[in-house]
N, C-alpha and C positions, 0 to 999 in steps of 0.2 A: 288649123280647122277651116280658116277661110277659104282652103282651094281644097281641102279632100273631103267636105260636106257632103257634094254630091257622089263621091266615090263609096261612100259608109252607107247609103243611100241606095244605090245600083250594086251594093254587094248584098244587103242583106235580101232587096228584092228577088237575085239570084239565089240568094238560101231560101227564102219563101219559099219559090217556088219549087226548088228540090226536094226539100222535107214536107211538103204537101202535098207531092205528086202530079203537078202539074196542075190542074183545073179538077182537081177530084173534088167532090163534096160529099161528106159522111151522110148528108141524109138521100143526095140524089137518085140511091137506088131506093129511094120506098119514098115517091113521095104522100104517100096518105098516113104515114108515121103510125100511130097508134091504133088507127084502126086495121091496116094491110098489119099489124103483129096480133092481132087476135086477142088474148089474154095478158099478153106481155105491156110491161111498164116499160117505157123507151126513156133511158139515162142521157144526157146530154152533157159535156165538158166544153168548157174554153179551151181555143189552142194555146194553152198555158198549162204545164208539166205540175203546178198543185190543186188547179182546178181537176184535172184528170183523178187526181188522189182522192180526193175527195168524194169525186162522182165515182171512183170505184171502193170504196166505202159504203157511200148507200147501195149501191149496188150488190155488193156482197153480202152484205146486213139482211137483205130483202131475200137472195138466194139461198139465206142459212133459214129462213121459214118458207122455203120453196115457194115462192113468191116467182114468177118468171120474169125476168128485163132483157131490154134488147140497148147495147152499148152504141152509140153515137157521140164518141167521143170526139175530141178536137174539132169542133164545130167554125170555131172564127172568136170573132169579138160581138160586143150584144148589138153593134146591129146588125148582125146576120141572122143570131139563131133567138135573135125575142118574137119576131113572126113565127116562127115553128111552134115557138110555146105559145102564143096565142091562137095559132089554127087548131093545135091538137095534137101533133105531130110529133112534140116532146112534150112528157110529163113529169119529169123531175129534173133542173137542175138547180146545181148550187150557185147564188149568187154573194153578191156584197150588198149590204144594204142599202147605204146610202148611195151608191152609184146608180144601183137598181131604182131606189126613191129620184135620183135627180133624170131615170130616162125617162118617165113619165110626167114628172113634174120638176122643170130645172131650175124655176125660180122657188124652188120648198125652202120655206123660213125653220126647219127641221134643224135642231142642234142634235141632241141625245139618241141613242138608243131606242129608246121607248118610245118619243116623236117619232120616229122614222119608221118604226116597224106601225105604230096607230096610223100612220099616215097611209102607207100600203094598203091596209086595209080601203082604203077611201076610194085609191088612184089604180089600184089594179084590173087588169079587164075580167068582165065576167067570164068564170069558167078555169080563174088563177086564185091562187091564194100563196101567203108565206107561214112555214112550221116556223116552230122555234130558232131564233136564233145562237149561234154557237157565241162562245165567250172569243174564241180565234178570231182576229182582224187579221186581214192583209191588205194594208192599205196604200194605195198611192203616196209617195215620199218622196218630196227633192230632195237629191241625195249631189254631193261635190266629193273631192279629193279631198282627204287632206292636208294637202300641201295646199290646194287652192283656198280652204280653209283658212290656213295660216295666213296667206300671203295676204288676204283681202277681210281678213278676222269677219267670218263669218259664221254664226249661230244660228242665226233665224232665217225664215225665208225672206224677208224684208228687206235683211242686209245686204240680198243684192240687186238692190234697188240704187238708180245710178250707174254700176258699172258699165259698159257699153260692149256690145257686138255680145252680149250671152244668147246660146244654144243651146237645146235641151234634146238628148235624144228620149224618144217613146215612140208608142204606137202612133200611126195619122190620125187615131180617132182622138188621141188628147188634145188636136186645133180648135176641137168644139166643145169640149168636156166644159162644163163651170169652173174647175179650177187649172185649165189652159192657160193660155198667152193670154187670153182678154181677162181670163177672174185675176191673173197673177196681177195685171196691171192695174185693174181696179179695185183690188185689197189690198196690196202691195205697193202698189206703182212700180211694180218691177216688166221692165219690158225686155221680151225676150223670144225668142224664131225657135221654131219647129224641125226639127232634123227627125224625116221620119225611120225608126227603126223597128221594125214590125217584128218582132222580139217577143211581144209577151211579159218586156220590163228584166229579160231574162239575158245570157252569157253574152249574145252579141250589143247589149244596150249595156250592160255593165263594160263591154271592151272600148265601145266608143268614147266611155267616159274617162277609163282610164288609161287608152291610148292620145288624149289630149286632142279627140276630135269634136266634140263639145265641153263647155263649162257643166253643166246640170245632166242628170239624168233621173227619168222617172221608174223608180225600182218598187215593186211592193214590199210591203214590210214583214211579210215573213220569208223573204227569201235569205237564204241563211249568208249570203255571200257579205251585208250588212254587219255581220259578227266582226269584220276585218277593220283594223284600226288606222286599213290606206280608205277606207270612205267616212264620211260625215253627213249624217241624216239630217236637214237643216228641219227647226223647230217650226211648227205650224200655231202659232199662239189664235189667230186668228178663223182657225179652224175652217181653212176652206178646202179642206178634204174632211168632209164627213165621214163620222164610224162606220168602217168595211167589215163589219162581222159578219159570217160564214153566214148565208139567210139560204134555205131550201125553199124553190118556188119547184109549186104543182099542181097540176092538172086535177078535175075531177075527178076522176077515172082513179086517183090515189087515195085509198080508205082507209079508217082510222088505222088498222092493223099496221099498215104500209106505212101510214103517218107518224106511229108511234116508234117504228124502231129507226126510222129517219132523226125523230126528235131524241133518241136513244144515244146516235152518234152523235148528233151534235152538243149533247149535254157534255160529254168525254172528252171536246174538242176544245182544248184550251189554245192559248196563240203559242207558248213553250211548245206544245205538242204535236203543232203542224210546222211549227219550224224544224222539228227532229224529223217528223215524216219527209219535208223536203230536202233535209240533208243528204237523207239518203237516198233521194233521185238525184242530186247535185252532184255529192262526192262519190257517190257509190255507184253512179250508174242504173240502182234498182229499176225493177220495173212496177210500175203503179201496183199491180195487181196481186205485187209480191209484198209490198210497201205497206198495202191495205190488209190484205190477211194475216201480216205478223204482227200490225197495231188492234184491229180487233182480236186477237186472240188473246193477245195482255191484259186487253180494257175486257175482259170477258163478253164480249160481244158477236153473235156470229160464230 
């Protein structure tokens, strides 16, 4: 790991930018978002393959009561696409909650559920609001090998507090997150460097970890690849990753009607349920949109 960091590093930046198409950006051709679409609700996703699922979920939901949306999917990470939602530009996407609660307010003494979505309410900008929360988390996870489990008996995240020279691959944006390198070290005392792997927590952040070019990696927790009994989720007793449950933020411009069959899907969306939906972008190759209208048609929705 010591000499091929920066090689895992200057690969994945070359997949970035192949599977992004260069410098494209989903909203660059319309920047007045929602008002250059007329009538249309503008859907926004993470470039992350189960934030898309989900944004085309609501999306579909809305189209089976002819509802019009305009998809801007694959956006980036939130600091890219939360100015879009606060100018106007996008009017629905799905976020996580407590990540969502810690971009506005990092130091939130918020534990639960219900703290974090009351709290929303306080810190969001005029003109935003959050529906209902889904029961679905996906949440931030330091995740190890199992073998490196064994070797170093480790359970908790705590445990690997002490060890020396640990790397974590994730996104660049987890060097500032609250439970980064700094929260890890002052909840934990676990000290530990950054290997950025712009991934999405997704295939190339799970090969680094388990091609032995970091110790740690940061995986969401419904990604189905976790099911596997070569990783180990280390316990978070100290709860510095707050509840990630599935939270829709939206714009004015989205009316109860809109609202309600939003809060439709996510009453349906258990974390069992969006790990099956991601399996089969994983294993199956599916495509969101195929992914999305064979689960609402089960859940009779849509």
């Amino acid at each position: 790991m010591r000499t091929t960091g920066l090689g895992v590093t200057g690969t994945i930046a070359a997949l970035a930018l192949t599977s992004c198409g260069g410098d494209s950006d989903p909203l660059a051709e319309d920047t007045d978002g929602a008002e250059a679409q007329g009538e249309a609700l503008v859907i926004g996703s993470q470039q992350y393959y189960s934030n898309t699922i989900i944004a085309e979920l609501y999306a579909q939901v809305l189209e089976s009561e002819d509802i019009e949306v305009d998809r801007q999917f694959d956006i980036g990470q939130r600091e890219v696409y939360v100015s879009e939602l606060e100018s106007g530009a996008i009017d629905i996407f799905p976020e996580y909650a407590g990540n969502f609660l810690q971009y506005y307010e990092e130091s939130s003494e918020a534990a639960t559920l219900e703290e974090i979505t009351a709290e929303l309410e306080d810190v969001l900008p005029e003109g935003l609001r959050a529906l209902d929360a889904a029961e679905a988390t996906d949440q931030d996870s330091f995740v190890v090998t199992a073998e490196f489990a064994e070797e170093n008996d480790l359970t908790e995240v705590g445990d690997l507090a002490g060890l020396e020279d640990l790397q974590i691959a994730a996104n660049s944006e987890f060097e500032t997150r609250p439970y980064g390198p700094e929260g890890l070290q002052d909840v934990y005392g676990v000290e530990i460097t950054l290997v950025p792997v712009e991934a999405g927590g997704g295939a190339l952040t799970v090969d680094a970890l388990q091609d032995g070019d970091v110790e740690v990696a940061d995986i969401y927790s419904a990604d189905p690849v976790l099911e596997s009994d070569d990783l180990v989720v280390l316990e978070d007793p100290e709860d510095l990753v707050l509840p990630q449950n599935v939270i829709p933020v939206v714009s004015d411009r989205v009316d109860e009607d809109a609202a309600a069959l939003i809060n439709e899907v996510n009453a349906a969306l258990t974390t069992e349920e969006l790990i099956a939906l991601n399996s089969q972008s994983v294993d199956e190759q599916a495509d969101p949109a195929d992914v999305a209208s064979d689960w609402l048609s089960e859940q009779g929705l849509g």
